[in-house]
C-alpha positions in Angstrom: 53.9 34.4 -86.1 56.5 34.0 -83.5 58.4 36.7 -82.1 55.9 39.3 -83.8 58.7 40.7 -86.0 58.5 40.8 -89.9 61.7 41.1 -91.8 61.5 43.5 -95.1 63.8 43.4 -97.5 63.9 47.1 -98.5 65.2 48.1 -102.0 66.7 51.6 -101.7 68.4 53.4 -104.7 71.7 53.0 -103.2 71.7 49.8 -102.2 69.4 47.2 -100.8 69.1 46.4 -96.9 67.7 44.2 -94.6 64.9 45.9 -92.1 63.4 44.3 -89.2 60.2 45.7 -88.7 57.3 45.0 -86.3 54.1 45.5 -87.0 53.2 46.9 -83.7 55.6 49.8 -84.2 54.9 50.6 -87.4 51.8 52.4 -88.8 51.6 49.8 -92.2 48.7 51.0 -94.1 50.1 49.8 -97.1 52.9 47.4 -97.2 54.9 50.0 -99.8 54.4 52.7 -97.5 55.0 52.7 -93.9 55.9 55.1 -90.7 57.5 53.7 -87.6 57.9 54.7 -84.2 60.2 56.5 -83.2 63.3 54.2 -81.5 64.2 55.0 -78.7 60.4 55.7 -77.5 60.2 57.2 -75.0 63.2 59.3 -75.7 66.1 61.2 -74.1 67.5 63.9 -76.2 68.2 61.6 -79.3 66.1 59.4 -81.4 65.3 58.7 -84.9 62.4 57.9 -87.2 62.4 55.9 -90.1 59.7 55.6 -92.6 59.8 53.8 -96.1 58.2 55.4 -99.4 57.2 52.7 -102.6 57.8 55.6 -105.5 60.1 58.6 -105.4 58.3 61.8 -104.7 57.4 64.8 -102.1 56.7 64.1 -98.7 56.7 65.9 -95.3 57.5 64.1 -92.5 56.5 67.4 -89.9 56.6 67.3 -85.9 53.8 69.0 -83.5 53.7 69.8 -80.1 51.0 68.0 -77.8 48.4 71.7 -78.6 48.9 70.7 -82.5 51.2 73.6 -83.3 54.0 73.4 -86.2 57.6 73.0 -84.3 59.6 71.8 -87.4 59.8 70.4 -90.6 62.3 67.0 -89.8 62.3 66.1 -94.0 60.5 67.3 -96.4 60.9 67.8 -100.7 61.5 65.2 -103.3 62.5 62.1 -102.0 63.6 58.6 -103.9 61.7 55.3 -102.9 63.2 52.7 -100.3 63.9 53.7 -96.8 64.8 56.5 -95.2 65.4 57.9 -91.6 65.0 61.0 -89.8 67.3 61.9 -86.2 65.3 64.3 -83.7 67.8 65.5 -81.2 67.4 68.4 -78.5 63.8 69.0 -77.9 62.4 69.9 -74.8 60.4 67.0 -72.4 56.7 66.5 -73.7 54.7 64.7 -76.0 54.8 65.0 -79.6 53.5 64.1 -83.0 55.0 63.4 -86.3 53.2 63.2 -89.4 54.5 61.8 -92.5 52.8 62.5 -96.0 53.7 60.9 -99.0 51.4 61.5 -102.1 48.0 60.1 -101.0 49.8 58.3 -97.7 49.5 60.3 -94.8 50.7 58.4 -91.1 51.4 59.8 -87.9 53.0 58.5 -84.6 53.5 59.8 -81.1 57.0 60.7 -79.4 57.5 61.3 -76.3 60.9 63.1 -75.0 61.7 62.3 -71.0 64.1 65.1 -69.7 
Protein backbone atom coordinates (compact mmCIF):
# COMPACT_ATOMS: atom_id res chain seq x y z
CA UNK A 1 0.00 0.00 0.00
CA UNK A 2 2.81 2.37 -0.19
CA UNK A 3 3.30 5.22 1.96
CA UNK A 4 0.31 3.84 4.29
CA UNK A 5 -1.81 6.87 3.55
CA UNK A 6 -5.43 6.56 2.06
CA UNK A 7 -6.86 9.53 0.33
CA UNK A 8 -10.89 10.11 1.05
CA UNK A 9 -12.73 12.11 -0.90
CA UNK A 10 -15.13 13.60 1.75
CA UNK A 11 -18.49 15.05 0.68
CA UNK A 12 -19.41 17.75 3.18
CA UNK A 13 -22.71 19.89 2.76
CA UNK A 14 -20.78 22.83 1.89
CA UNK A 15 -18.54 21.74 -0.33
CA UNK A 16 -16.51 18.66 -1.10
CA UNK A 17 -12.73 18.19 -0.02
CA UNK A 18 -9.87 16.13 -0.35
CA UNK A 19 -8.68 14.28 3.13
CA UNK A 20 -5.65 12.38 3.51
CA UNK A 21 -6.15 10.04 6.04
CA UNK A 22 -3.99 7.16 7.49
CA UNK A 23 -5.27 4.35 8.75
CA UNK A 24 -3.00 4.22 11.67
CA UNK A 25 -4.26 7.51 12.98
CA UNK A 26 -7.57 7.01 12.56
CA UNK A 27 -10.01 4.79 14.56
CA UNK A 28 -12.05 3.47 11.05
CA UNK A 29 -14.60 1.15 12.27
CA UNK A 30 -16.63 1.94 9.53
CA UNK A 31 -15.46 3.62 6.47
CA UNK A 32 -18.60 6.24 6.80
CA UNK A 33 -17.66 6.99 10.25
CA UNK A 34 -14.26 7.59 11.53
CA UNK A 35 -12.25 9.54 14.58
CA UNK A 36 -8.67 10.53 14.14
CA UNK A 37 -5.97 11.42 16.26
CA UNK A 38 -5.45 14.34 17.35
CA UNK A 39 -2.67 16.42 15.05
CA UNK A 40 -0.29 17.55 16.54
CA UNK A 41 0.00 14.43 19.00
CA UNK A 42 1.71 14.84 21.37
CA UNK A 43 0.57 18.42 21.73
CA UNK A 44 1.63 21.84 22.99
CA UNK A 45 -1.25 24.09 23.89
CA UNK A 46 -3.01 23.80 20.40
CA UNK A 47 -4.26 20.93 18.39
CA UNK A 48 -7.26 19.75 16.64
CA UNK A 49 -9.38 16.72 16.10
CA UNK A 50 -11.21 15.84 13.19
CA UNK A 51 -13.67 13.12 12.81
CA UNK A 52 -16.15 12.40 9.82
CA UNK A 53 -19.96 11.38 10.37
CA UNK A 54 -21.91 9.30 7.10
CA UNK A 55 -25.64 10.94 8.10
CA UNK A 56 -26.52 14.18 9.79
CA UNK A 57 -27.39 13.69 13.36
CA UNK A 58 -26.28 14.12 17.28
CA UNK A 59 -23.08 13.32 18.39
CA UNK A 60 -20.69 14.17 21.32
CA UNK A 61 -17.30 14.29 20.76
CA UNK A 62 -16.39 14.77 24.91
CA UNK A 63 -12.70 14.93 26.49
CA UNK A 64 -11.59 13.10 29.92
CA UNK A 65 -8.88 13.42 32.10
CA UNK A 66 -6.41 10.32 32.47
CA UNK A 67 -8.91 9.27 36.16
CA UNK A 68 -12.00 9.21 33.55
CA UNK A 69 -13.64 12.47 34.80
CA UNK A 70 -15.82 14.78 32.36
CA UNK A 71 -13.43 18.09 31.57
CA UNK A 72 -15.53 19.35 28.60
CA UNK A 73 -17.84 18.90 25.94
CA UNK A 74 -15.42 19.95 22.58
CA UNK A 75 -18.86 19.47 20.04
CA UNK A 76 -21.78 18.13 20.72
CA UNK A 77 -25.83 18.52 19.13
CA UNK A 78 -27.06 18.02 15.67
CA UNK A 79 -24.47 17.82 13.30
CA UNK A 80 -24.68 17.44 9.22
CA UNK A 81 -22.72 14.48 7.52
CA UNK A 82 -19.04 15.01 5.87
CA UNK A 83 -16.21 16.16 7.96
CA UNK A 84 -15.73 18.05 10.64
CA UNK A 85 -13.02 19.33 13.07
CA UNK A 86 -12.62 20.18 16.60
CA UNK A 87 -9.46 22.74 18.05
CA UNK A 88 -8.42 21.94 21.89
CA UNK A 89 -6.37 24.78 23.02
CA UNK A 90 -5.09 25.63 26.63
CA UNK A 91 -5.27 22.56 28.70
CA UNK A 92 -3.00 21.75 31.22
CA UNK A 93 0.10 18.87 30.63
CA UNK A 94 -1.36 15.18 30.97
CA UNK A 95 -2.99 12.58 29.17
CA UNK A 96 -6.35 12.66 27.82
CA UNK A 97 -9.28 10.99 26.19
CA UNK A 98 -11.72 11.99 23.64
CA UNK A 99 -14.71 10.08 22.79
CA UNK A 100 -16.77 10.70 19.83
CA UNK A 101 -20.47 9.28 19.60
CA UNK A 102 -22.41 9.33 16.71
CA UNK A 103 -25.81 7.33 16.73
CA UNK A 104 -24.62 3.74 17.21
CA UNK A 105 -20.71 4.83 16.49
CA UNK A 106 -18.90 5.42 19.47
CA UNK A 107 -14.58 5.91 18.99
CA UNK A 108 -12.20 7.20 21.25
CA UNK A 109 -8.52 8.37 20.98
CA UNK A 110 -5.79 9.39 23.37
CA UNK A 111 -4.18 13.10 23.57
CA UNK A 112 -1.52 13.82 25.20
CA UNK A 113 -0.66 17.72 26.08
CA UNK A 114 3.39 18.37 26.80
CA UNK A 115 3.81 21.69 28.77
Amino acid sequence: MGSGRYELLVASTRRTQRSSIRPDKCHVADVRYFLCEAEPNPAGRRTRIRYHLATPGPIQLTLYNAPGERICGLAGGQQSAGHHEALVADLAAGTYSVLLTAGAFRAARRLIIQA
